[in-house]
Structures are given as structure tokens and as C-alpha cells.
C-alpha positions as CSV (number, residue, x, y, z in Angstrom):
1,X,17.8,-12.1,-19.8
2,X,18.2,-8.7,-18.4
3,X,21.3,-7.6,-16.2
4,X,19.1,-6.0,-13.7
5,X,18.6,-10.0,-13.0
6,X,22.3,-11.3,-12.8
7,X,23.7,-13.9,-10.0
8,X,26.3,-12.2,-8.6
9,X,29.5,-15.0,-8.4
10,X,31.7,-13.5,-6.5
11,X,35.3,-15.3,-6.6
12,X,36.7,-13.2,-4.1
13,X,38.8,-15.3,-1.5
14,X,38.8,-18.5,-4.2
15,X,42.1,-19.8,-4.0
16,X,41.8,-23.3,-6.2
17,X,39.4,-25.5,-7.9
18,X,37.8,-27.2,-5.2
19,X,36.7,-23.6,-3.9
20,X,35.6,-22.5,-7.2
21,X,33.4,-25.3,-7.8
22,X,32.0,-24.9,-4.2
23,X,31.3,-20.8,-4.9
24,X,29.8,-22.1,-8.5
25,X,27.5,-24.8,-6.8
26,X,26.0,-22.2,-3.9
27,X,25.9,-19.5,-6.1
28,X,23.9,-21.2,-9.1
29,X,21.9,-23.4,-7.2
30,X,23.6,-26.4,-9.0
31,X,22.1,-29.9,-8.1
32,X,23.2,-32.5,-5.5
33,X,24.6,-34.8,-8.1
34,X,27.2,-31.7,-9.0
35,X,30.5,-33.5,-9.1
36,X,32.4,-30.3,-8.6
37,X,34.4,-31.1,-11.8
38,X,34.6,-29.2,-14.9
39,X,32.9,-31.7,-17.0
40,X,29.7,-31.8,-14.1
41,X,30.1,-27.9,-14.0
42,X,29.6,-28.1,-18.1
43,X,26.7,-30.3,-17.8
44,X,25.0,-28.0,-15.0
45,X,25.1,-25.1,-17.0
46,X,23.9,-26.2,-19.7
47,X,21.2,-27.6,-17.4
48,X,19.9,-24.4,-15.6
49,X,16.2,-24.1,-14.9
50,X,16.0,-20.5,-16.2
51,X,17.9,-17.9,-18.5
52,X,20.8,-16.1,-16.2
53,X,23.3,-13.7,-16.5
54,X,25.7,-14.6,-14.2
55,X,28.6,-11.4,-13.3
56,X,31.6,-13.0,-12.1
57,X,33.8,-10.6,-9.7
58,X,36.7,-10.9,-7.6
59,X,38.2,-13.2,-10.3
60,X,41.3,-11.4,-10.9
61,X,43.9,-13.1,-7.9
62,X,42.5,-16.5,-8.7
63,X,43.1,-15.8,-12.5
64,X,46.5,-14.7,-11.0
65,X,47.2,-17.4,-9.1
66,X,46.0,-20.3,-10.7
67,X,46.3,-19.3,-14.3
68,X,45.8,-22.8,-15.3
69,X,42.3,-23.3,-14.0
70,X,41.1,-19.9,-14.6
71,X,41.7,-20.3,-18.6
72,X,40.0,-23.7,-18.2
73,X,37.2,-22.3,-16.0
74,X,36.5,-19.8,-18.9
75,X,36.7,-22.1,-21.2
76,X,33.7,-24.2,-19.9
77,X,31.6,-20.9,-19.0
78,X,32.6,-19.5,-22.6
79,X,31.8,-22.9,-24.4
80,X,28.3,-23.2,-22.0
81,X,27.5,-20.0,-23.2
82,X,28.3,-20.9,-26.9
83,X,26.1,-23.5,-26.7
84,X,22.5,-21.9,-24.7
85,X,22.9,-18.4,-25.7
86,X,19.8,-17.5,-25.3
87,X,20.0,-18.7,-21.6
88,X,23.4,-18.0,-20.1
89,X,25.3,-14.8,-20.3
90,X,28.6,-14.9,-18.5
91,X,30.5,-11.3,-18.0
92,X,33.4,-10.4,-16.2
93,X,33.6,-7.6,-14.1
94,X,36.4,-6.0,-14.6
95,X,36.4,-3.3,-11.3
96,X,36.3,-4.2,-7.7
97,X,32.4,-4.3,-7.5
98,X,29.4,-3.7,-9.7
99,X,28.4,-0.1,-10.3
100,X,25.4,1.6,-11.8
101,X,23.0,0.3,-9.4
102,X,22.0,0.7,-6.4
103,X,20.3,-3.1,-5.7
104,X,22.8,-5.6,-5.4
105,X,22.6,-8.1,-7.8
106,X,21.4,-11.8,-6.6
107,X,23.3,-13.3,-4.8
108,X,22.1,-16.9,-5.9
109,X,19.7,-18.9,-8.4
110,X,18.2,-20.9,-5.1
């Protein structure tokens, strides 16, 4: 996995869960079956076709906001992540944007 190749999830304008597992399922390409709950989220990423990093930005007002969820929604990425880490990074970007490149990253898997 090399950052240059990161899926961009960009949680910018998420306001609850259903939206977050909507940005999650567009942005890593999940399947059809997704169930757009945490455990079908768990069992998609530990399914994905190919190593990814995956960047998350634009997190911070939904962590704000629906502190709840975001602790659980890192949970999940953090235990995925555990468990393949040879195939999933997760990282959290902690400005506004990425910086140090002039490509944007991916925008999805798909």
C-alpha cells in the first residue's frame, strides 16, 4: 500500500449514520448486499478486493456532532484494520484537505 494510492473518503457534509454508510459504500466500492450497518461495513472491509489506504477528511463536525457514532465508526475501521493490516490502512486527516501533492487522491475503489 502506498499513500500516493489512497481513497479519498471525504466526510465532509455527513451529518448521521445513514450518510456515512452511504459516503463509505460510494467511496469504497462496497457491494450491493452492503447493509449500511456497522456490522455489514465490518464485513466489507475486511472483504476488499485489493490493499487500500483509505484518508478520511472532513470528519471532524460529524465526530462533533454525533460523538456516539464517530467512536463507533472508528472502532470498526480501527478493529478492520487490526485484523487485514497488510491490506487496509485507515488515517485521519487532521487539516482541512490533503497536502503534499499535487494529484488528488482517488476519489473511489470503483
Amino acid at each position: 500500500m502506498r499513500i500516493d494510492d489512497a481513497v479519498l473518503l471525504d466526510l465532509t457534509g455527513v451529518t448521521d449514520k445513514a450518510a456515512l454508510m452511504d459516503r463509505c459504500a460510494v467511496t469504497l466500492a462496497l457491494p450491493a448486499w452492503f447493509g449500511r450497518n456497522w456490522d455489514a461495513l465490518a464485513d466489507c472491509l475486511a472483504d476488499l478486493p485489493e490493499p487500500v489506504t483509505v484518508v478520511v477528511t472532513g470528519w471532524q463536525e460529524y465526530a462533533r456532532t454525533r460523538s456516539r457514532e464517530w467512536r463507533t465508526a472508528q472502532d470498526v475501521f480501527a478493529t478492520a484494520v487490526d485484523e487485514s493490516p497488510t491490506r487496509l490502512s485507515v488515517l485521519l486527516s487532521l487539516g482541512e484537505g490533503l497536502v503534499g501533492s499535487d494529484e488528488p487522491p482517488a476519489t473511489s475503489l470503483g
